[in-house]
C-alpha positions in Angstrom: 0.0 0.0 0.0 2.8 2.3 0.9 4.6 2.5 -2.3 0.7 3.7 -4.4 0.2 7.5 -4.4 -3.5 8.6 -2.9 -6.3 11.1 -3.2 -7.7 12.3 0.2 -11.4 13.6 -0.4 -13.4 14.7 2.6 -17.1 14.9 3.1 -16.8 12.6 0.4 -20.2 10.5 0.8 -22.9 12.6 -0.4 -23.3 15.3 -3.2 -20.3 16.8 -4.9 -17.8 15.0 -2.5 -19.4 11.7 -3.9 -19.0 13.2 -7.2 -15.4 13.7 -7.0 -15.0 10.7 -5.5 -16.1 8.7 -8.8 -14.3 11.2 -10.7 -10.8 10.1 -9.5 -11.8 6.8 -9.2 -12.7 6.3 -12.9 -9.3 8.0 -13.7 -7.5 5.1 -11.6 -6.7 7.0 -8.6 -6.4 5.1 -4.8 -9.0 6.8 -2.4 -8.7 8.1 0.8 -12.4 9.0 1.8 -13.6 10.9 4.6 -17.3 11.3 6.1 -19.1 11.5 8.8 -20.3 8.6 10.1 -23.0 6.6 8.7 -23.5 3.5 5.9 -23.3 6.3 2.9 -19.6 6.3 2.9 -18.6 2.4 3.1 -21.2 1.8 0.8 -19.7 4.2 -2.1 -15.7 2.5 -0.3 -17.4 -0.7 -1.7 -19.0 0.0 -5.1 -16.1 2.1 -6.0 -13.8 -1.0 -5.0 -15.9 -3.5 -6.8 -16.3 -1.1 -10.2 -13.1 0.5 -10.6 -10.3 -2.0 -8.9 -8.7 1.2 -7.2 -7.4 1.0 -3.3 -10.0 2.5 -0.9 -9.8 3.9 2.6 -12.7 4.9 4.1 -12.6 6.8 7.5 -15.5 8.3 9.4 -14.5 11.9 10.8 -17.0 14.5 12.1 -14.5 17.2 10.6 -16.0 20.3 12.8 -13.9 19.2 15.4 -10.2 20.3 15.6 -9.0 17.3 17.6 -10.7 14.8 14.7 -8.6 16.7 11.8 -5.8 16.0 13.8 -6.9 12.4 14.6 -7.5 11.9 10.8 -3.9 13.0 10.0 -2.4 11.1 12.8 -4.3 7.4 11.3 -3.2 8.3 7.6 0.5 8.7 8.9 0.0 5.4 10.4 -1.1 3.6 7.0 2.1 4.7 5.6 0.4 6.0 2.7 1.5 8.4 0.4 -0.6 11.5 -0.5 -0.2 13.5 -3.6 -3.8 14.9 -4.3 -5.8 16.7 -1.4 -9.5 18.0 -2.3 -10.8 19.9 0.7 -14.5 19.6 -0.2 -16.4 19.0 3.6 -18.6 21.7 4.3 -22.0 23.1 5.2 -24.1 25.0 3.2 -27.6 27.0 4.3 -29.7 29.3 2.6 -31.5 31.6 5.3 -31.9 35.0 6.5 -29.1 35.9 9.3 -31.8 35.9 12.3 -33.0 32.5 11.6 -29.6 30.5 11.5 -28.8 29.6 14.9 -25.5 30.2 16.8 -24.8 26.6 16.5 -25.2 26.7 13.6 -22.7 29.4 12.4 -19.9 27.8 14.6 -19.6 24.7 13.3 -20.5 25.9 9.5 -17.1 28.7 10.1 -15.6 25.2 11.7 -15.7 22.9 9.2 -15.9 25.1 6.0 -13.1 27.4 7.2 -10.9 25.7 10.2 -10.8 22.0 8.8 -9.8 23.4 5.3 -7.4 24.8 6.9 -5.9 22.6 9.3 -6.3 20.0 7.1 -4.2 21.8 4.5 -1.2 22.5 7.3 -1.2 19.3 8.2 -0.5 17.5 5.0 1.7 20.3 2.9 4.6 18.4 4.4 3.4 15.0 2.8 2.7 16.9 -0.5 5.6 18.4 -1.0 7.9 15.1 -0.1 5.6 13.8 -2.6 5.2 16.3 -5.3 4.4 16.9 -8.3 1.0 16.8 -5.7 -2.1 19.0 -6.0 -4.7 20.6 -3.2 -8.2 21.3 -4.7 -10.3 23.7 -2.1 -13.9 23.8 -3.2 -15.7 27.4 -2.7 -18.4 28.8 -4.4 -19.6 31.1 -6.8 -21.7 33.1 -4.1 -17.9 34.6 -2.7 -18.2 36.7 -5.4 -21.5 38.0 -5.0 -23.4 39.7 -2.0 -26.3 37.6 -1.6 -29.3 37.5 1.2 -29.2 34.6 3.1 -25.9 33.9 2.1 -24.5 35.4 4.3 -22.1 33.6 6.7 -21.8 30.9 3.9 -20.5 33.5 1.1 -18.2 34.9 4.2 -16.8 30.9 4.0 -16.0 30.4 1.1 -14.7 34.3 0.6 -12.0 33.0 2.8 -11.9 29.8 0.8 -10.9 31.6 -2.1 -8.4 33.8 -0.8 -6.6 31.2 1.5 -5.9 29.0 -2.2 -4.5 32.1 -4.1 -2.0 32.9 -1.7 -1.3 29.4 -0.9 -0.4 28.8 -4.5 1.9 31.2 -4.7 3.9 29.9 -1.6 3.5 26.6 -2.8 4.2 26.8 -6.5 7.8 26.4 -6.1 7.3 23.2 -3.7 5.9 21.7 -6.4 2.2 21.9 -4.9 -0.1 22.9 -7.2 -3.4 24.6 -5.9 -6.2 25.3 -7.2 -10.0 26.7 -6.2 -13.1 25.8 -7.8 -16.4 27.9 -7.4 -19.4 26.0 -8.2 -23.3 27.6 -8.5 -25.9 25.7 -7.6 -25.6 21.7 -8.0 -28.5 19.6 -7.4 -26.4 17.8 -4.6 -29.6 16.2 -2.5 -33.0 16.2 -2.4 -33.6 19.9 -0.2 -31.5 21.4 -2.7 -33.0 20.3 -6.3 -36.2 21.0 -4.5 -34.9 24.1 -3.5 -33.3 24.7 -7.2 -37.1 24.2 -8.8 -38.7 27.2 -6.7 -35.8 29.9 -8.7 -35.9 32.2 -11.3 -35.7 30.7 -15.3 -32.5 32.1 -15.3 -30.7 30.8 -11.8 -32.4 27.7 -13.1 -30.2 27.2 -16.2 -27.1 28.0 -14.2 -28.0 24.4 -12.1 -25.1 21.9 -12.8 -25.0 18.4 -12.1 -22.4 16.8 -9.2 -21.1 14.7 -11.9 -20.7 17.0 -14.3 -18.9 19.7 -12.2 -16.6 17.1 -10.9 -15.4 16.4 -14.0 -14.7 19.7 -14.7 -12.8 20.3 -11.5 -10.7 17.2 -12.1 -9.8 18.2 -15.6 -9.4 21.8 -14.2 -6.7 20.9 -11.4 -4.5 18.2 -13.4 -3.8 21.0 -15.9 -3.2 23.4 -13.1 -5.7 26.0 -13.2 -6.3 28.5 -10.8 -9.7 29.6 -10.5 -12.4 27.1 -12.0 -15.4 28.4 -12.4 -18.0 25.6 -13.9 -20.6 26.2 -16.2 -21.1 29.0 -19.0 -24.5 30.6 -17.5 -22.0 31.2 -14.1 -18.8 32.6 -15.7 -21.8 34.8 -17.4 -22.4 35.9 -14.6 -19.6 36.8 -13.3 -19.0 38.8 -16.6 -21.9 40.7 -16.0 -20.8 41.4 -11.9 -17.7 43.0 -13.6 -19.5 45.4 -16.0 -22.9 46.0 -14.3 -22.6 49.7 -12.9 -22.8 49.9 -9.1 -25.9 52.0 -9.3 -27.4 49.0 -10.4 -26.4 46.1 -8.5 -27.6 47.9 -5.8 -31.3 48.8 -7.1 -31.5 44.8 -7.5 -29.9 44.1 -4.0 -32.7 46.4 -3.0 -35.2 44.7 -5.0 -34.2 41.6 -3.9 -34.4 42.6 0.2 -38.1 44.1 -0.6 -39.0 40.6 -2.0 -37.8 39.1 1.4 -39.2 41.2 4.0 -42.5 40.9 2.3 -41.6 37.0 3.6 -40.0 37.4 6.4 -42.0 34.9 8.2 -42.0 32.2 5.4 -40.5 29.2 5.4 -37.7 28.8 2.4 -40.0 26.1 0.1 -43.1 28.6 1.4 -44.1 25.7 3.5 -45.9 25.9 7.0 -44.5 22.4 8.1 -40.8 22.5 7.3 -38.2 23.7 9.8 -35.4 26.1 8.7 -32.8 22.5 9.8 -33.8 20.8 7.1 -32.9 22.7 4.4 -29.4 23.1 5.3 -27.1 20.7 3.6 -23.7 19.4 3.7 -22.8 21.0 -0.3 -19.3 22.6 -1.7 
């Protein structure tokens, strides 16, 4: 096992992580994956092992907590295993306005989306660069360019996301580590969220992108080095437009869009009486 190079993917069991997991896997690579706890993640361990005759690990890590970053590191170092790809893709995503997210909530989303990614990434530059040419993909999202309601603390995320990987590839570079960020839109990752995709405008509605799709591109997009990857025409359209749009304007349709909400406020985010603000966050890039 020692001598076979490895791709560590966390909150690889579900969505996009599960995506990227089949990704690498159709393209031969040995899998470290990391989830939380639960039959998801040895189930996808086993169909990838039976489909694609690649080595997998499979570990169950609740990554919001510091000590189990450190744990994870600690049992990879003792399987003597070699790590050249690292694809920081665990998070939490939510959708709400800021008063109805709870505390909780917020901690362990700026936890795991922001203090895993980074510990994670401390922990194992030393590997990567003993076993470089090796690669760290960080997953953001398109909403860190954009000031969105209810996006809030999530945009803030991945904001940080996208700045930690620029200047990391510039210390990096000459290690031989090459890092790269990719900001996805909206993927129809689980059930809350294609739901939640449906109720949009026409337009946000053609900028949806399927997991599989996306992962492809963020594969293709780090192998050649890339540092930005932004997936999907309708979204590098849009950022286009965020460039060129006067700031006059943007801010009549921030307006707009706030009007829209407080006339709301009360409503649930699929407009429906019986459906508590928890279950439409998801674990997404």
């Amino acid at each position: 096992m020692h001598n076979k190079y490895y791709c560590l993917i966390t909150g690889a069991s579900e969505g996009f992580g599960k995506a990227l997991a089949l990704e690498c896997a159709q393209r031969k690579m040995n899998l470290i994956l990391v989830a939380l706890p639960g039959p998801e993640l040895y189930n996808l361990a086993s169909f990838i092992r039976r489909n694609y005759q690649v080595d997998i690990v499979a570990i169950e890590k609740d990554l919001s907590n510091e000590e189990n970053c450190i744990a994870l590191f600690e049992e990879i170092k003792a399987l003597q295993v070699k790590i050249n790809m690292l694809i920081n893709n665990a998070g939490i995503g939510s959708t709400m306005l800021f008063s109805e997210g709870t505390i909780q909530l917020y901690q362990k989303q700026i936890k795991l989306n922001i203090m895993a990614t980074t510990l994670l990434t401390r922990l194992f530059v030393p590997a990567l660069e003993k076993n470089s040419p090796s690669y760290i993909l960080n997953v953001g999202s398109l909403s860190c360019f954009f000031f969105l309601a209810k996006k809030q603390v999530y945009g803030a995320t991945k904001s940080y996301i996208y700045f930690f990987s620029k200047s990391l590839r510039r210390e990096l570079s000459s290690e031989g580590i090459h890092v790269s960020v990719i900001c996805p839109g909206s993927m129809n990752t689980n059930t809350s969220i294609i739901l939640l995709n449906k109720t949009t405008s026409w337009l946000a509605r053609q900028s949806v992108m399927e997991p599989k799709e996306v992962a492809r591109i963020a594969i293709d997009g780090l192998l050649n080095r890339k540092e930005v990857i932004i997936p999907g025409k309708v979204n590098q359209c849009f950022l286009l437009l965020d460039k060129i749009l006067p700031s006059p304007i943007k801010k009549m349709i921030t307006n707009w869009q706030m009007k829209k909400l407080n006339s709301k406020k009360y409503e649930q985010i699929f407009y429906s009486p019986v459906l508590p603000v928890e279950e439409v966050i998801s674990l997404t890039a």
